[in-house]
VOGU-3710 file (C-alpha; in Angstrom, 3 decimals, decimal comma):
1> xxxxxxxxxx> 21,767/-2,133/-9,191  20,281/-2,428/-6,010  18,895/-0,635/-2,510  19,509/-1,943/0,641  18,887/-0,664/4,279  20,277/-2,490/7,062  19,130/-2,349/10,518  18,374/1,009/9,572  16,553/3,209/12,412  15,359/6,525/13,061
11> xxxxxxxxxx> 14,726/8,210/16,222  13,109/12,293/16,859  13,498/13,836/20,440  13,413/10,263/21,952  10,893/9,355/20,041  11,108/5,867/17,813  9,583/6,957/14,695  11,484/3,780/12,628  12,140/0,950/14,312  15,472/-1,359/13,032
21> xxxxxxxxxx> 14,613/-2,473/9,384  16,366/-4,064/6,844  14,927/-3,749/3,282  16,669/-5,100/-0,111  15,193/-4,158/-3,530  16,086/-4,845/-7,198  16,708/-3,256/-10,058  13,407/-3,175/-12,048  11,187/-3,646/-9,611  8,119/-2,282/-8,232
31> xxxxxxxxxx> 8,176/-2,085/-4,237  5,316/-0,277/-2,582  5,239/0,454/1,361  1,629/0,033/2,529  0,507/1,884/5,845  -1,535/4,031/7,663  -0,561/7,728/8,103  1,904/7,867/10,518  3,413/4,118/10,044  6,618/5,629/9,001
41> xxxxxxxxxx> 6,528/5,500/5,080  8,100/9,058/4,335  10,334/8,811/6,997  12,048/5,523/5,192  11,512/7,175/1,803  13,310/10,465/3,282  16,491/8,295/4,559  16,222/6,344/1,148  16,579/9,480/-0,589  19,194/11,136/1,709
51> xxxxxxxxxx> 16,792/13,806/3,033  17,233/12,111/6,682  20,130/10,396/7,610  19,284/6,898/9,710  20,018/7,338/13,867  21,075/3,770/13,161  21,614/1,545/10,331  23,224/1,714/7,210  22,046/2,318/3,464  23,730/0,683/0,564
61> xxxxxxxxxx> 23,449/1,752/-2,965  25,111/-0,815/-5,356  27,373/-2,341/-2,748  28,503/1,006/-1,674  27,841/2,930/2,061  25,910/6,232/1,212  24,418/6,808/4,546  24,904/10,517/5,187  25,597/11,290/1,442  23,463/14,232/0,332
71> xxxxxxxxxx> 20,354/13,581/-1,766  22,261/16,004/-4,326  25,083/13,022/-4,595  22,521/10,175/-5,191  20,575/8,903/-8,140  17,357/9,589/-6,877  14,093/11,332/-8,105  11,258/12,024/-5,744  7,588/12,738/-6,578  5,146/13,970/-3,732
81> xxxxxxxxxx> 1,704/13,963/-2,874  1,529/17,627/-2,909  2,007/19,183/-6,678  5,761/20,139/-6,154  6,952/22,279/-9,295  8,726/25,275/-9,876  5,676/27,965/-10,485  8,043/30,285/-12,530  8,888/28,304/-15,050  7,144/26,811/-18,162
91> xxxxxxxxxx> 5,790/23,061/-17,298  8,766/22,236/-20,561  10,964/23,813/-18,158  10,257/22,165/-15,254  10,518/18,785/-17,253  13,739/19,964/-18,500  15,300/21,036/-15,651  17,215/18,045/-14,468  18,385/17,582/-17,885  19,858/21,139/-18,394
101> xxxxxxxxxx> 21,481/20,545/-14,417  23,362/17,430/-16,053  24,561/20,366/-19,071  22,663/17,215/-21,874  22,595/18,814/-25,197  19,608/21,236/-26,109  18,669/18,609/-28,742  18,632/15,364/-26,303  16,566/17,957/-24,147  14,197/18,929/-26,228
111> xxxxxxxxxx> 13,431/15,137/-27,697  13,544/13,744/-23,640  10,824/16,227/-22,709  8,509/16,027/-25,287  8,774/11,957/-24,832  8,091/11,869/-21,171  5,782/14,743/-21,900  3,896/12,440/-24,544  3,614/9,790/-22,008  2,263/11,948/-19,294
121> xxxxxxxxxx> -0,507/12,782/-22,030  0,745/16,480/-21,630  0,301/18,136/-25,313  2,133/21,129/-26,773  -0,708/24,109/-25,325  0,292/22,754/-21,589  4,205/22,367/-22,389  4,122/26,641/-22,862  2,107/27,146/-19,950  3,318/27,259/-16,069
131> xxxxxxxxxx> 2,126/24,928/-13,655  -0,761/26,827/-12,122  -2,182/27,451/-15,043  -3,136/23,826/-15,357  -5,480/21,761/-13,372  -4,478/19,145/-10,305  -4,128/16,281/-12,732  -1,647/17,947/-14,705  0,143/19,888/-12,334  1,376/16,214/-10,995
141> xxxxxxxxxx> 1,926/15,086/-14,210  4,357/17,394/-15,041  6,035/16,395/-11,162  6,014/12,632/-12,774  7,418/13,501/-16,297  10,111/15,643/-14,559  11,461/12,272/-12,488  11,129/10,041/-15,397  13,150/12,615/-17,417  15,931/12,733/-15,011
151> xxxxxxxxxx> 16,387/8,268/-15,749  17,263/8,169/-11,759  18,064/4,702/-10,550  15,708/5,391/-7,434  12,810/6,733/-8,070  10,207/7,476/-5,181  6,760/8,297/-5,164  5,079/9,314/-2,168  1,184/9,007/-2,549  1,602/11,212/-5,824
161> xxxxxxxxxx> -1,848/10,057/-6,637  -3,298/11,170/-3,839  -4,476/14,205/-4,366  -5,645/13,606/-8,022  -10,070/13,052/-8,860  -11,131/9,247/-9,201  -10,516/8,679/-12,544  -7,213/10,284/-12,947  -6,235/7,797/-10,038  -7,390/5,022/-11,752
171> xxxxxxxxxx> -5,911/6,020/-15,132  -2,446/6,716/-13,436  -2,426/3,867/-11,204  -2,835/1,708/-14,415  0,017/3,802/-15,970  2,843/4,107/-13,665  4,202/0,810/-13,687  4,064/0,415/-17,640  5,787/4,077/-18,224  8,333/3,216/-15,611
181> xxxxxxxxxx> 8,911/-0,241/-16,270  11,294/0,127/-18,894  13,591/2,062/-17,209  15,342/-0,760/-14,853  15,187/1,803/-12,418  13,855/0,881/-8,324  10,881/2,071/-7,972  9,117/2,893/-4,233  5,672/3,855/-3,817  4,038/4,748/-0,921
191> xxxxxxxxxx> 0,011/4,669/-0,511  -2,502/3,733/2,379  -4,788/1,860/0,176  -4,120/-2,103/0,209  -6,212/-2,248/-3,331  -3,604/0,591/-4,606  -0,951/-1,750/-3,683  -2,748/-4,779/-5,134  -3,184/-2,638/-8,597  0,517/-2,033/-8,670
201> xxxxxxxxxx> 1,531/-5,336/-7,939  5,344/-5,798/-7,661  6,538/-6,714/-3,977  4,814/-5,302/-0,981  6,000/-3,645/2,842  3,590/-3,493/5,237  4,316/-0,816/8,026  2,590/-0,561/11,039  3,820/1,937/13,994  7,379/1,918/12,307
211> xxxxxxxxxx> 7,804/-1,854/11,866  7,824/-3,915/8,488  5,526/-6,338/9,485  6,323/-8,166/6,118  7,904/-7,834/2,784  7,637/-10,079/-0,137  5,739/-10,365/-3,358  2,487/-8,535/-3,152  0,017/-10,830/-3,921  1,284/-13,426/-1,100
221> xxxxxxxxxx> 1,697/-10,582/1,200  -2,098/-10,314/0,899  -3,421/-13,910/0,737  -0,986/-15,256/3,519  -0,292/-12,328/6,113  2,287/-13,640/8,153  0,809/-12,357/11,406  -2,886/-10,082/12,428  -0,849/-7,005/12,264  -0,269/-7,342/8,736
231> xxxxxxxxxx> -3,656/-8,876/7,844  -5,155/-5,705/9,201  -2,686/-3,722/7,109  -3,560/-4,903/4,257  -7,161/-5,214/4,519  -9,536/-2,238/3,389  -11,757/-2,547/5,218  -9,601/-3,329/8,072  -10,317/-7,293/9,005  -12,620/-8,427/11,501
241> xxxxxxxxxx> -11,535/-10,572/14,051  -13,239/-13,078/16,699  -11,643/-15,350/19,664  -12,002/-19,043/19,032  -11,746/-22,403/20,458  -9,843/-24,795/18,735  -10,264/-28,653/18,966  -10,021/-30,904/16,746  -11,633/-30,543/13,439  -14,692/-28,214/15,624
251> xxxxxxxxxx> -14,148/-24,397/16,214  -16,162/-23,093/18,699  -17,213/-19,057/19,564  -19,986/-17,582/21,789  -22,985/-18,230/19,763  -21,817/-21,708/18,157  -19,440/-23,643/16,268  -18,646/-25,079/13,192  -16,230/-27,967/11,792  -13,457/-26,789/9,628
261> xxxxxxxxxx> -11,488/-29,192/7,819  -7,378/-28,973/7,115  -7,039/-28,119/10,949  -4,933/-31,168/11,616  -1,787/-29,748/11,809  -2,649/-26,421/14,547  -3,028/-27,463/18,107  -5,809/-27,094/19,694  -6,551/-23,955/21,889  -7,801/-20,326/21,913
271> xxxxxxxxxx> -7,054/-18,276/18,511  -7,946/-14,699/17,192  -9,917/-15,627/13,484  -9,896/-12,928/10,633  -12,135/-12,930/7,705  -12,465/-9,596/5,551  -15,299/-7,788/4,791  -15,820/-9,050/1,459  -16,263/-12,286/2,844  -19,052/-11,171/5,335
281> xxxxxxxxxx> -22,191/-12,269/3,818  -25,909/-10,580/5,497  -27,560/-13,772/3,597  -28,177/-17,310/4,831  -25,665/-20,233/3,877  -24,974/-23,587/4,647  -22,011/-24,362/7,160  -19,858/-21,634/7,958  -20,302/-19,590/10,745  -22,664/-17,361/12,032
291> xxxxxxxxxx> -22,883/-14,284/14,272  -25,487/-12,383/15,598  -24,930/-8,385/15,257  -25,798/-5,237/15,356  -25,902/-2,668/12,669  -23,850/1,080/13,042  -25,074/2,389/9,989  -24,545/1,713/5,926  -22,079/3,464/3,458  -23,614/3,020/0,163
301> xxxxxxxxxx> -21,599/3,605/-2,673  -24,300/2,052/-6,029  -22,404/-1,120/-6,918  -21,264/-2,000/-3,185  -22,767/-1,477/0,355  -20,417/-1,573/3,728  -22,696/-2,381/6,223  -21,168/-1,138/9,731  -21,514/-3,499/12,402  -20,900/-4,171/16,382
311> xxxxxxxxxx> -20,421/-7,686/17,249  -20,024/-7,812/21,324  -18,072/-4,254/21,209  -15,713/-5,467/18,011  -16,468/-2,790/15,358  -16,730/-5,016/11,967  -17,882/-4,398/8,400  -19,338/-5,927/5,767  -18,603/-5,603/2,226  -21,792/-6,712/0,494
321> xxxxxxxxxx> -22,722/-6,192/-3,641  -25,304/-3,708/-4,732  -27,905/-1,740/-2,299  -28,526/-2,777/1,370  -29,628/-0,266/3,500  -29,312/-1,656/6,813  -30,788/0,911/9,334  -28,545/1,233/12,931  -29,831/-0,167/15,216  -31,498/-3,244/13,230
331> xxxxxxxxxx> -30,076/-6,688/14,431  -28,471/-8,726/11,264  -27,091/-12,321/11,160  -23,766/-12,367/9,835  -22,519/-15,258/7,998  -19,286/-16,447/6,642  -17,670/-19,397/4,976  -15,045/-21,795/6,786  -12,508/-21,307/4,111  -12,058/-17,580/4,218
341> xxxxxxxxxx> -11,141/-17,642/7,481  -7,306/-16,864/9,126  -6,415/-18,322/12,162  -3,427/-16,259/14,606  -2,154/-17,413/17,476  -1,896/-15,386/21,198  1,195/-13,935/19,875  -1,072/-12,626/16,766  1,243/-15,028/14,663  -0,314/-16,811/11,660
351> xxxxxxxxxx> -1,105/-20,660/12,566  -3,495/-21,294/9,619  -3,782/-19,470/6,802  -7,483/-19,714/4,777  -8,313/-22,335/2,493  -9,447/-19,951/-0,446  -6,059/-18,343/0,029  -3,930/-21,326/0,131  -5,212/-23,140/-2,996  -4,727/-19,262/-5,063
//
């Protein structure tokens, strides 16, 4: 069993809203499409699903053409963001309901429901209740028991976390791939959070303005972005970025330089370098480079401070442990190490990948 789209485009009122993409995934797998609002990750999810039909491109379900086949004709099961149930009927209902559409007998029902119910951590009160009656949490958890009841080979989740309170994010996010996993179905979440995606695991698109910047497994996605597109992507905070010289083993910015081993193999010449914010140190350290700044203002959150920065107009943040209340306005020194730093070519292309990342 598998999903592909080939060359598959979409275009509103003259407007490119996807851009030609071709995407193949397994049976089994976890796939998540990482992007800002707006990069496009419904719209794909939509043509997967046969909501939208492609203005280009064809979609392939198991070796067969099913572009333009209604969603009612495909194998498919679709959770939302928003709590999408039927408010008139009992939440067993609702989990029912694609069952008693496929005419399974009332005793297969009843035992699917309660098991997907059981796994959604929905107990016997809630099952005789209707949606509204229940909180936020549970009013998606019925939405998620319903589309692992129907066994759909495609099964698409569209930030369906992200309306849910911390901890019911983390407790679903650690909970999804298990309950699912089973199932051999493809599975296709969508989230803006690169540490959701990380979490999930699985094999990772990044989407950026209605490209796929990159696709592959998620992990390498993230520790060797192919270009600064995707390195942005999948950074939260977004990566900071600095033009540098090149030459020889010696980098060289505005305020200094620094020699960087394993640079043997890039030419010399002017590159963009990315390091992310959890790299950024506000302490002294040996080698490395440092940058003189200027701070925007401080997020504190207890365990972790982001410490806003401007660094010759580039905005830049840094991810530092514990309480630092850096007042705007106050100058800080900026330091980071040699090996968690990317280097990308004029064209924004990866030409060295960093050292930490390489030797993961």
């Amino acid at each position: 069993m598998a999903l592909r789209l080939e060359d598959v485009a979409k275009t509103v009122d003259g407007v490119g809203h996807i851009h030609p993409t071709t995407l193949a995934f397994e049976r089994g797998t976890m796939n998540v499409l990482l992007g800002r609002t707006l990069a496009g990750k419904t719209t794909i999810m939509r043509i997967m699903a046969g909501l939208d039909v492609p203005t280009a491109g064809r979609v392939h379900w198991d070796g067969a053409d099913v572009t333009g086949h209604r969603v009612q004709d495909r194998d498919v099961a679709m959770v939302y963001q928003q709590f999408i149930n039927y408010p008139s009927m009992t939440v067993y209902d609702n989990i029912a309901s694609p069952l008693r559409l496929r005419r399974a007998p009332a005793a297969e029902i009843d035992r699917k429901v309660r098991e997907s119910a059981a796994l959604m951590k929905l107990d016997e009160s809630q099952l005789g209740r209707r949606p509204l009656e229940l909180s936020g949490g549970q009013q998606q958890r019925c939405a998620l028991a319903r589309a692992l009841v129907k066994e759909a080979g495609l099964v698409l989740l569209d930030e369906p976390l992200a309306n849910l309170d911390y901890k019911l994010r983390e407790e679903l996010r650690a909970e999804i791939p298990r309950i699912f996993q089973a199932s051999g179905s493809i599975f296709v979440y969508a989230t803006t959070e690169p540490h959701e995606a990380l979490l999930l695991g699985g094999n990772t698109a990044c989407l950026w303005e209605g490209r796929v910047t990159q696709f592959g497994p998620t992990a390498q996605v993230y520790r060797r972005p192919e270009d600064a597109v995707t390195a942005e992507v999948f950074s939260d905070p977004p990566m900071n970025f600095v033009q540098l010289t090149k030459s020889g083993e010696t980098l060289t910015h505005a305020e200094g330089s620094f020699a960087a081993e394993g640079l043997s193999a890039v030419p010399d010449g002017q590159y963009r370098a990315g390091f992310r914010a959890n790299h950024v140190s506000l302490d002294p350290m040996a080698g490395g480079l440092t940058f003189q700044a200027t701070s925007t203002g401080t997020e504190i959150t207890g365990s972790e401070s982001y410490v806003h920065l401007d660094h010759q107009g580039a905005r830049w943040v840094a991810r530092v442990g514990g309480v630092r209340d850096v007042a705007a306005g106050a100058p800080v020194e900026v330091h980071v190490r040699a090996e968690h730093v990317y280097l990308f070519d004029a064209l924004g292309r990866l030409a060295q990948g960093a050292a930490y990342a390489e030797a993961a």
